[in-house]
C-alpha positions, 0 to 999 in steps of 0.5 A: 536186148534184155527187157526189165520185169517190173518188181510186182510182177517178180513178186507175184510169181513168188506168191504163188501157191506153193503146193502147186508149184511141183511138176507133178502136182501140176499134172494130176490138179490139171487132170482132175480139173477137167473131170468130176473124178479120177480113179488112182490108176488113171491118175498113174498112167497119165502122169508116169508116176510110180504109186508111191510117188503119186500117193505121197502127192495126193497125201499132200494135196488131201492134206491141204484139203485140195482133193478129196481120196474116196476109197470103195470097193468095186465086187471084191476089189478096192477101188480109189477114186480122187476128186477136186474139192471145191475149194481145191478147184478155185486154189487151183484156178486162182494158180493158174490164173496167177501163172498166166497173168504173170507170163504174160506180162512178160 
């Protein structure tokens, strides 16, 4: 039996946030958004992305002013240490929550 979506809710999902919607940019925003920060290396292992593939992600997302990239030095070796913004933890929220509410009215 199939069952008919009503038309706002197809236009929801759409409306998402675009920048979010990515496989992995959902797995490091799902990360940091359990932590106060992340090291790069952390983040890496987590998710399975290769560092070039992570720093392309995290570029976009700081680019987007979603993360914050704090790069220092732990003795003599670099260290990256990513963090959520304010405003990149409500983005998020507000995706998730857009995500939830959709499905469920399914």
């Amino acid at each position: 039996m199939e069952k008919n979506i009503p038309e706002h809710n197809i236009s929801q999902i759409l409306e998402v946030e675009r920048l979010f919607h990515e496989p992995a940019r959902i797995a490091i925003l799902s990360l940091l958004y359990v932590v106060e920060s992340a090291d790069f290396l952390f983040i890496m292992n987590q998710t399975g992305l290769t560092q070039g593939n992570l720093s392309s992600h995290l570029n976009k997302l700081e680019e987007s002013s979603v993360i914050e990239v704090i790069k220092s030095f732990a003795g003599k070796r670099p260290r990256t240490t990513i963090k959520l913004t304010a405003e990149g933890r409500l983005r998020f929220k507000n995706y998730v929550d857009s995500v939830k509410d959709f499905f469920g009215s399914l």
